[in-house]
TIVEX-30290 format. One record per residue (C-alpha): residue in one letter; chain; x negated, z negated, y negated. Coordinates in nm, 4 decimals. Example, Ala and Ser with C-alpha at 12.3 -4.5 7.8 and 13.67 -1.06 7.14 Angstrom:
2
  ropa  marlo         u         w         v
     A      A   -1.2300   -0.7800    0.4500
     S      A   -1.3670   -0.7140    0.1060
***
This chain:
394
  ropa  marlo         u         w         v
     X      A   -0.9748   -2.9625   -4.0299
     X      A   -1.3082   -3.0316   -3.8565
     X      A   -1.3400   -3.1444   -3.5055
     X      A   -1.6017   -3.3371   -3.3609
     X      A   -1.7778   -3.2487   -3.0280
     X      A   -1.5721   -3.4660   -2.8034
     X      A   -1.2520   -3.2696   -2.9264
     X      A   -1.4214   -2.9075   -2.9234
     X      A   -1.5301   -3.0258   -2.5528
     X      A   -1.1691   -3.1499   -2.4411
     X      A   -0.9584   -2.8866   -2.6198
     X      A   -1.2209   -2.6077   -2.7870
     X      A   -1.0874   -2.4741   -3.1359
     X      A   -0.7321   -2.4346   -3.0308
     X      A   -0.6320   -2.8085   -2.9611
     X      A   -0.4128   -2.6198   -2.7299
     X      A   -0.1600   -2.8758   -2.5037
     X      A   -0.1868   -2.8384   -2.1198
     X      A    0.1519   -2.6778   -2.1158
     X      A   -0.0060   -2.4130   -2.4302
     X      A   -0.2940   -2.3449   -2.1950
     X      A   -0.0885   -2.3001   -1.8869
     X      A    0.1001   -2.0088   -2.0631
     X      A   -0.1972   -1.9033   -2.1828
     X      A   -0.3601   -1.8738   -1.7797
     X      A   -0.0527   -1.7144   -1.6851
     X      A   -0.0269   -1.4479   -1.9082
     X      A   -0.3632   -1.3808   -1.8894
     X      A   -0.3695   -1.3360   -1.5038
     X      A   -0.0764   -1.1235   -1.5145
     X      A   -0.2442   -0.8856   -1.7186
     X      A   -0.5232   -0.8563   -1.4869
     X      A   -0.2823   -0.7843   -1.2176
     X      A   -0.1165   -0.5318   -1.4086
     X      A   -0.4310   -0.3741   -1.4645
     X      A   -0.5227   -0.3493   -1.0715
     X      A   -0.1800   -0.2150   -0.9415
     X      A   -0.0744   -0.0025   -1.2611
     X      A   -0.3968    0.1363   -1.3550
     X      A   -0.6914    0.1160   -1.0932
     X      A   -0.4427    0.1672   -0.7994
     X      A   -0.1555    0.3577   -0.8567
     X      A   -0.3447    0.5373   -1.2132
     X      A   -0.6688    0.5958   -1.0895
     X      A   -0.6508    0.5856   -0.7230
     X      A   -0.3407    0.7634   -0.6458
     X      A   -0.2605    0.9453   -0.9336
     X      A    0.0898    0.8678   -0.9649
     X      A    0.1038    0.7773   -1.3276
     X      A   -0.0732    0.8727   -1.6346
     X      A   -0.1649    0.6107   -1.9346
     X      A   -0.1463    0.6895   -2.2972
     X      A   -0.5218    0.6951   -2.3416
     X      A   -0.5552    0.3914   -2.5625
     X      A   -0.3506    0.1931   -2.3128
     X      A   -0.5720    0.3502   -2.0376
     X      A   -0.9397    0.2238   -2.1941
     X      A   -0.7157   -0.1413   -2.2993
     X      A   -0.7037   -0.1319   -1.8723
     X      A   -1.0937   -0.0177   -1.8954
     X      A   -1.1881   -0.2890   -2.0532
     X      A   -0.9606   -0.6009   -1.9402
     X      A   -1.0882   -0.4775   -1.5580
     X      A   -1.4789   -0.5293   -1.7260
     X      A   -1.3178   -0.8462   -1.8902
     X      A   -1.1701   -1.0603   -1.5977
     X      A   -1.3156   -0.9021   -1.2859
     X      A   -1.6149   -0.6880   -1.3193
     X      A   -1.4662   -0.4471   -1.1010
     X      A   -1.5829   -0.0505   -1.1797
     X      A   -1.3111    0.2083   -1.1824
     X      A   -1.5111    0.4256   -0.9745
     X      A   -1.6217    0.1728   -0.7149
     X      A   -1.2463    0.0239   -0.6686
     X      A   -1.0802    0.4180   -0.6853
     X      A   -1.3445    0.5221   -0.3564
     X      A   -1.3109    0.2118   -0.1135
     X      A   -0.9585    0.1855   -0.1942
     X      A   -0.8947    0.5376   -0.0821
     X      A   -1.1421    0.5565    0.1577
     X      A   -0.9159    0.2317    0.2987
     X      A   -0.6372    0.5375    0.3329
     X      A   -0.8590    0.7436    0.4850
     X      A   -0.9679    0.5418    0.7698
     X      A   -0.7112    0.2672    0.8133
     X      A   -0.7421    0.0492    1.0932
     X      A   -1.0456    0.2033    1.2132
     X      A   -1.4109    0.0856    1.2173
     X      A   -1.4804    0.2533    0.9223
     X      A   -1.1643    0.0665    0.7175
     X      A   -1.3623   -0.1412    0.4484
     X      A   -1.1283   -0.4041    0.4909
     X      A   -0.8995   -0.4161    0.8299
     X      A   -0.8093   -0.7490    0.9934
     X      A   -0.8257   -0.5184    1.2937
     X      A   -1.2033   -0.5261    1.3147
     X      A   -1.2778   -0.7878    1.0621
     X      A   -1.0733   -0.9993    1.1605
     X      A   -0.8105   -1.1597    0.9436
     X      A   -0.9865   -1.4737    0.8739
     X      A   -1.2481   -1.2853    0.6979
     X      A   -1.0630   -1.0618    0.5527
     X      A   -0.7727   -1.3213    0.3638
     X      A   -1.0805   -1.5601    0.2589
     X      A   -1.4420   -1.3686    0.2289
     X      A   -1.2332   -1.0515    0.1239
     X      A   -1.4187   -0.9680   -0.1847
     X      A   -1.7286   -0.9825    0.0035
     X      A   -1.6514   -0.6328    0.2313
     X      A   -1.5249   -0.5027   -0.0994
     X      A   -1.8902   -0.5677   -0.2725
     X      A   -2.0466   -0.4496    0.0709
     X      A   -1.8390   -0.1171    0.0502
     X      A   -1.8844   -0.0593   -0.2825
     X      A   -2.3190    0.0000   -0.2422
     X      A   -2.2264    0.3294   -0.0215
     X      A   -2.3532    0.5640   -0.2465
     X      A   -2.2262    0.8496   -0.0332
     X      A   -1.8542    0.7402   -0.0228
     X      A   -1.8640    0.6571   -0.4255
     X      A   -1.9497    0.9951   -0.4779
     X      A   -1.6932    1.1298   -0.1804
     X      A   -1.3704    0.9384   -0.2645
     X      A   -1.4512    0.8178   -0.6023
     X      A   -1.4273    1.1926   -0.7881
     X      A   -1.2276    1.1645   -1.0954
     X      A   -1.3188    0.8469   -1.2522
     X      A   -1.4026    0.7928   -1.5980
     X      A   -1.7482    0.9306   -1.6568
     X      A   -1.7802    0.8940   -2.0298
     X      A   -2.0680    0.7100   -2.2536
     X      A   -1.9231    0.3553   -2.2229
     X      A   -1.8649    0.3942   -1.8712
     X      A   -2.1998    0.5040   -1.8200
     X      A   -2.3962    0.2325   -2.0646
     X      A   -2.1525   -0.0743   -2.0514
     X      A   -1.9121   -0.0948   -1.7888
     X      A   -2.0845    0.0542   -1.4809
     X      A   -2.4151   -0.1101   -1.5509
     X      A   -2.3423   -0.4609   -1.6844
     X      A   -2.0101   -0.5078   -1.5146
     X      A   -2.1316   -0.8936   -1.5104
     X      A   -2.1482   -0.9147   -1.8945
     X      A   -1.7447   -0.8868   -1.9032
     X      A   -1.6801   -1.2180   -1.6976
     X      A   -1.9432   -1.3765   -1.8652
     X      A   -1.8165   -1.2833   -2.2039
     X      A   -1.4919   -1.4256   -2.0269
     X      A   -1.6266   -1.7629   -1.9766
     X      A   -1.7305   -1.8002   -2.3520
     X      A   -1.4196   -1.7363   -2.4881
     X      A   -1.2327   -1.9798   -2.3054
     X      A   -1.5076   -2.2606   -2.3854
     X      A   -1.4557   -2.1672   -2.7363
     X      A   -1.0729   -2.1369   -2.7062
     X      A   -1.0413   -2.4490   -2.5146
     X      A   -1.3384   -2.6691   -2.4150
     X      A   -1.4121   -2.7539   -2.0387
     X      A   -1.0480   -2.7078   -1.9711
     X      A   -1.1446   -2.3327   -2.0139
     X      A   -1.4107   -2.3359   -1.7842
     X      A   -1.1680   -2.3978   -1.4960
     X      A   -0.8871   -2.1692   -1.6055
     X      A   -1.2084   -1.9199   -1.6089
     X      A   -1.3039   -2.0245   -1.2658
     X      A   -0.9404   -1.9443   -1.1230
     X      A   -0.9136   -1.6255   -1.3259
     X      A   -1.2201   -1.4983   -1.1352
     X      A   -1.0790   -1.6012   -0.7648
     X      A   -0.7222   -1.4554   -0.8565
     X      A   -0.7903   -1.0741   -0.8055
     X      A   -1.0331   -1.1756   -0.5089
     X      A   -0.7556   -1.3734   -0.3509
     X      A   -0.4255   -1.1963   -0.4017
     X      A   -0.5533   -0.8437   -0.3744
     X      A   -0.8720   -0.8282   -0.1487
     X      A   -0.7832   -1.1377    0.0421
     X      A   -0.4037   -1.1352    0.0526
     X      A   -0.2897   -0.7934   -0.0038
     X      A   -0.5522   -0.6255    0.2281
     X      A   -0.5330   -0.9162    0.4592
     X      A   -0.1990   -1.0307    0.5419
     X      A   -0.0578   -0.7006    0.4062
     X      A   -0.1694   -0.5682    0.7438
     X      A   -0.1257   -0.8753    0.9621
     X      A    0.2290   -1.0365    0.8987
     X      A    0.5530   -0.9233    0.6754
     X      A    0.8578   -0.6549    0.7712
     X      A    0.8145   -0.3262    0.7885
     X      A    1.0551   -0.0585    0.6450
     X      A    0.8520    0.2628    0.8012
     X      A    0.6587    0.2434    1.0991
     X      A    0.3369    0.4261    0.9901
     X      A    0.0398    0.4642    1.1741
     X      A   -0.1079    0.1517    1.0383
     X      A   -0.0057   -0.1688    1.0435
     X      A    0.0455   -0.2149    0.6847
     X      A    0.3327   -0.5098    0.5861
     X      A    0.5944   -0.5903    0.3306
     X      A    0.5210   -0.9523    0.2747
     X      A    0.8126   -1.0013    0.0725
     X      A    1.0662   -0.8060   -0.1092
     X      A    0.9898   -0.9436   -0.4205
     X      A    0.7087   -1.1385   -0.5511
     X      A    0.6478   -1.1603   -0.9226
     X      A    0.2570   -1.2687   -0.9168
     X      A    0.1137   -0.9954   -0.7399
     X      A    0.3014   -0.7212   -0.9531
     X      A    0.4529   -0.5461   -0.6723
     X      A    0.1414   -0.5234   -0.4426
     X      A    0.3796   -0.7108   -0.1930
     X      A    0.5489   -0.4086   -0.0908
     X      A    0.2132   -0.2597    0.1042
     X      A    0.4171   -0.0766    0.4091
     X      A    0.6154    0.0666    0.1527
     X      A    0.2723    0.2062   -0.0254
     X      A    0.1164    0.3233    0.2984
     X      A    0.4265    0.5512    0.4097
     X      A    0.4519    0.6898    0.0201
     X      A    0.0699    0.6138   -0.1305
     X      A    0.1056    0.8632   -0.4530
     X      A    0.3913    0.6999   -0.5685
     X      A    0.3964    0.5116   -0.8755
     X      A    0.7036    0.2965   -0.7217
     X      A    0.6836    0.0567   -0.4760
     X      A    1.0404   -0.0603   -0.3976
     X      A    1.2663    0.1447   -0.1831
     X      A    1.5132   -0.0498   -0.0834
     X      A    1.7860   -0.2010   -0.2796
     X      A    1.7065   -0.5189   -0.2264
     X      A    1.3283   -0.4539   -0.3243
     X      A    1.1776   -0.5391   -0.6665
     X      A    0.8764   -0.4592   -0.7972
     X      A    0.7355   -0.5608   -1.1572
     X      A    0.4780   -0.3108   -1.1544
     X      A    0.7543   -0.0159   -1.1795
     X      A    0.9284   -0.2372   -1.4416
     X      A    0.6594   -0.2684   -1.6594
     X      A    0.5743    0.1349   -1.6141
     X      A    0.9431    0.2343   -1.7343
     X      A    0.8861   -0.0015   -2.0387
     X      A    0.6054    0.1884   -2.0964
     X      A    0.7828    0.5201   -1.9858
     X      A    0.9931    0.4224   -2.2691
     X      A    0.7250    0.3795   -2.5758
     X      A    0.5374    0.7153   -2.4881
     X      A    0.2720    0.4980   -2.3584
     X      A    0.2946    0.5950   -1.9568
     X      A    0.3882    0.9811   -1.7943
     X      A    0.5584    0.9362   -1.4123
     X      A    0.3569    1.1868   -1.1710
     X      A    0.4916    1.1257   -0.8648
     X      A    0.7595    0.8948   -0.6567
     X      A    0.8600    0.9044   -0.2810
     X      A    1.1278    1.1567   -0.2914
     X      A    1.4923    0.9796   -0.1701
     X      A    1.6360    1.0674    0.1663
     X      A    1.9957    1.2768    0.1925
     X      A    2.1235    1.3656    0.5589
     X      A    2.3654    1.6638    0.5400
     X      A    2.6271    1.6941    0.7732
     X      A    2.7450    1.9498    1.0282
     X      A    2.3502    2.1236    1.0255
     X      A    2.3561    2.3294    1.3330
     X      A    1.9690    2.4672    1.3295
     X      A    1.7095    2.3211    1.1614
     X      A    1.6154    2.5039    0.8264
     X      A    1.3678    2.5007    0.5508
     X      A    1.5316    2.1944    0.3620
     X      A    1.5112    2.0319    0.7126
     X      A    1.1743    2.1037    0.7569
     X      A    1.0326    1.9833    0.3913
     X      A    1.2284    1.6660    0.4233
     X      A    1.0790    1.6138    0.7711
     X      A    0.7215    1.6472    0.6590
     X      A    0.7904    1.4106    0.3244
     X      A    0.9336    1.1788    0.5365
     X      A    0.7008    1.1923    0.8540
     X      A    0.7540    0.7673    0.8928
     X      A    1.0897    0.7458    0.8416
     X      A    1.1210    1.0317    1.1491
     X      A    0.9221    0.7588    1.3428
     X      A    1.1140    0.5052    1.2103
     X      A    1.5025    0.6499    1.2950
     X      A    1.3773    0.7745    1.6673
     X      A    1.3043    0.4071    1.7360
     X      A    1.6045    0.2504    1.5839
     X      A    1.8547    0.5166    1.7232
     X      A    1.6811    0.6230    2.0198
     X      A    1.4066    0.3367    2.1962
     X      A    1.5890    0.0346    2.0659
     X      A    1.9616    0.1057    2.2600
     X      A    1.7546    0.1978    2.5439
     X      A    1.5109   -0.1026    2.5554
     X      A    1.7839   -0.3077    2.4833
     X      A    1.9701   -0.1843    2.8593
     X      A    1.6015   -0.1241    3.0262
     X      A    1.3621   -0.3882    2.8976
     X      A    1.5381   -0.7181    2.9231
     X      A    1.2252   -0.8234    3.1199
     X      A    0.9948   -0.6980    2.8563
     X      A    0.7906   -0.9585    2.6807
     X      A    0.8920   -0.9509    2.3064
     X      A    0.5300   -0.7874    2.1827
     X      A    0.5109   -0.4913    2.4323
     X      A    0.8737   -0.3813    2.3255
     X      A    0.7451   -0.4084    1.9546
     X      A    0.4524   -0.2100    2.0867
     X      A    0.7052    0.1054    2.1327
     X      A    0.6910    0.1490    1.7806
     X      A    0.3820    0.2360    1.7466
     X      A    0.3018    0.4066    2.1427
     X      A    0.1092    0.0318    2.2717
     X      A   -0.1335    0.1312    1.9381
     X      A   -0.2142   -0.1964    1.8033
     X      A   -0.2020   -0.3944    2.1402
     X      A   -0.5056   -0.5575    2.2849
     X      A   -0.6667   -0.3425    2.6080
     X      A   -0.5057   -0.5561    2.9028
     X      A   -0.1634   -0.6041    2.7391
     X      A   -0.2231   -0.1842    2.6486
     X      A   -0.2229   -0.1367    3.0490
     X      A    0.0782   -0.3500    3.1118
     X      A    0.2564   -0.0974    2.8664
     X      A    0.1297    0.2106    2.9777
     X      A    0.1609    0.0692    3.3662
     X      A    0.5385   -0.0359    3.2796
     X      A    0.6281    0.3188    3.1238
     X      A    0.4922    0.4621    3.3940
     X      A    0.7135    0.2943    3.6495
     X      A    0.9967    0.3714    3.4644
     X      A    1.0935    0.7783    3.3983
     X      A    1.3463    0.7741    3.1651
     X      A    1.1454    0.5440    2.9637
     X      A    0.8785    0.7967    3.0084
     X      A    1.0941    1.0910    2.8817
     X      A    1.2016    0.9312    2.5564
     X      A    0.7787    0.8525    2.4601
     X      A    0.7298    1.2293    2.5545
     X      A    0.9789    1.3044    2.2996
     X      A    0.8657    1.1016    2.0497
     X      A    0.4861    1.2233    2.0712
     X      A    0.5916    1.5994    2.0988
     X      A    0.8447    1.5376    1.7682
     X      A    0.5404    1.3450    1.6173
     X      A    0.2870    1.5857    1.7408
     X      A    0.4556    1.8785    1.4694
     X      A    0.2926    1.6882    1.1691
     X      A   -0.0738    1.7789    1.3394
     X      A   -0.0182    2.1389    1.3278
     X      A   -0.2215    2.3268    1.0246
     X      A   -0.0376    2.3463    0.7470
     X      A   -0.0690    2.7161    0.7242
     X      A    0.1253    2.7451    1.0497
     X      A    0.5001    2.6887    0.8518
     X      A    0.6359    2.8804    1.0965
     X      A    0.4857    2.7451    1.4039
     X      A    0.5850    2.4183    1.2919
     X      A    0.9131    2.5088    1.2156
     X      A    1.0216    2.7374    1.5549
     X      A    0.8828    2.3624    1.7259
     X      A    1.0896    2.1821    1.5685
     X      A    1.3845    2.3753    1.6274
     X      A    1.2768    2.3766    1.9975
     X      A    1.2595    2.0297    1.9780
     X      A    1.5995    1.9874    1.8442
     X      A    1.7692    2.2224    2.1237
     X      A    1.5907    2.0016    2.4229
     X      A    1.6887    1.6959    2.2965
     X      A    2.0677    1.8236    2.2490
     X      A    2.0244    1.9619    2.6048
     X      A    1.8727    1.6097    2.7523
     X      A    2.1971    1.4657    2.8345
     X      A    2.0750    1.1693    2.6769
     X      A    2.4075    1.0515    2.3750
     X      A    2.0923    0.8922    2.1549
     X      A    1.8626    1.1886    2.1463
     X      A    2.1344    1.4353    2.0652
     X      A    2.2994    1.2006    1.8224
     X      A    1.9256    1.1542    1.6473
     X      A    1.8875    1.5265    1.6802
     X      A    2.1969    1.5658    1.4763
     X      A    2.0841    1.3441    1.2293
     X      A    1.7054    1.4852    1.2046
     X      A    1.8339    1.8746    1.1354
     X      A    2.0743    1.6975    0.8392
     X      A    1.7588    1.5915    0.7116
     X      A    1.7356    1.7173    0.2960
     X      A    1.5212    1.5716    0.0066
     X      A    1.5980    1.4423   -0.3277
     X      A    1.3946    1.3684   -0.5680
     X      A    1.3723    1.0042   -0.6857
     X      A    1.5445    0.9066   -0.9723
     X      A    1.2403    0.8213   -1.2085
***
């Protein structure tokens, strides 16, 4: 059947309904998210899962496709991100950008970034380096969204051109605005890291488990996002499906938390469950140590400076940073507990060749706080020298 030009125009060769074309956008945008979280940023970024190579260059090429985004470009300012979070130097942090900027002109710091020459070639080793990378992909990243553009006029006439224009602001919006923006601005936090990274939601199924960005931030090489039972994430879903057919390989996953009972000194289980989980250390002392206390000592304490404890006044602007520090000061017992917390916190910044150094301070550590007097540092000690890891069930 033949179709004249006002039918090509209004439905291209696919006469394709509304609800046919919807699909269509859906699954298509989908797969473009897949192919940010599973490949470029949890494959390529943080090495915590392998593709089947076919699958891997499928990834290659729907990334040139829908986005124009180049492996190596996305792989360095996303880890340079981890590098210097929340600092000027963060490509991307509400904290300095500001979060208006961030959420809506997003994609522009991530083109800015990406012309550092210096940090591609720092945090961008290990990217694909081969012919097509080198002759199609890298240098005519444009052609892939233009190519884009022609197959959904052909598909489906000027409808097309729109469902092309929202496929090109969906990765710009959900990840660079979104993700990077309000992922570090508003959400729950399961681990208090030294960022200010956010869960937005438990469970989102359009942003393939991106969500879950305080979760990422206190476990970055692992290829699973959700670790709490109530958690989902779609990108883990969709890598044990393809677990299943040979076509993915499982590097790493935050290692699962046992506390032992009855653990009189700390020993070398203690220690490499400590140092795996550094933010759920922070997290514990504040829930069984700072929160009983603030609840008895800080009833005059303005909601945001007794968040602030969770992160030592970090995050808090430089006149409401005074009032904390000014409010600890008057206050000694207040004072103790933060001198606790730093010291205990202060282990991870040893060198890493100093095992035992780190491990006779932590055991001094553990004795002062049983010898404090104080029922919630003893009863955290207690827990903290039960500490032992498990791996994660992949």
């Amino acid at each position: 059947m033949s179709l004249d030009l006002f039918d090509w125009l209004a439905r291209g060769v696919t006469q394709a309904s509304y609800w046919q074309m919807a699909i269509y956008f859906l699954v298509v945008t989908q797969v473009t998210i897949m192919t940010t979280t599973l490949y470029l940023h949890r494959s390529a970024a943080h090495r915590g899962v392998d593709f089947h190579p076919v699958l891997t260059h499928f990834f290659r090429f729907w990334a040139w496709l829908t986005t124009a985004m180049v492996t190596k470009e996305w792989t360095a300012v996303h880890r340079k991100h981890h590098a210097k979070c929340e600092t000027e130097e963060d490509p991307h942090s509400p904290r300095f950008q500001g979060i208006h900027q961030v959420l809506w002109r997003g994609v522009e710091l991530y083109q800015e970034a990406r012309l550092d020459k210096d940090m591609l070639e720092k945090y961008g080793k290990g990217s694909p380096d081969d012919w097509i990378e080198r002759k199609l992909y890298t240098p005519r990243a444009t052609f892939g969204p233009i190519l884009m553009l022609a197959i959904n006029l052909a598909l489906f006439g000027i409808p097309g051109i729109v469902m092309w224009a929202l496929q090109m602001a969906w990765i710009p919006f959900w990840a660079a605005g979104v993700i990077n923006g309000l992922g570090h601005w508003w959400g729950y936090r399961n681990f208090d890291t030294a960022d200010t990274a956010t869960n937005l939601t438990p469970w989102a199924f359009w942003v393939g488990g991106e969500e879950l960005h305080n979760n990422h931030h206190a476990f970055p090489s692992s290829a699973k996002f959700a670790l709490r039972k109530y958690e989902f994430d779609i990108g883990w879903t969709v890598i044990r499906g393809l677990q299943a057919l040979g076509l993915a390989k499982v590097l790493r996953v935050a290692p699962e938390l046992d506390v032992r009972p009855n653990i009189q000194v700390p020993d070398a289980d203690t220690m490499r469950a400590v140092m795996a989980h550094r933010w759920q250390v922070a997290t514990d002392y504040f829930q069984m140590v700072l929160k009983p206390h603030l609840q008895a000592e800080a009833k005059d304490l303005p909601g945001r400076l007794r968040r602030a404890f969770r992160s030592e006044g970090k995050w808090l602007s430089e006149e409401n940073r005074a009032k904390f520090s000014a409010w600890i000061a008057e206050r000694p017992n207040t004072a103790r507990l933060m001198e606790f917390r730093a010291r205990l916190l202060g282990i991870y910044e040893l060198k890493s060749a100093e095992a035992e150094a780190k491990m006779d301070a932590l055991r001094a550590w553990c004795a002062e706080a049983e010898a404090s007097g104080i029922r919630q540092l003893q009863e955290f000690s207690a827990r903290l020298k039960g500490y032992s890891m498990v791996p994660a069930r992949a």
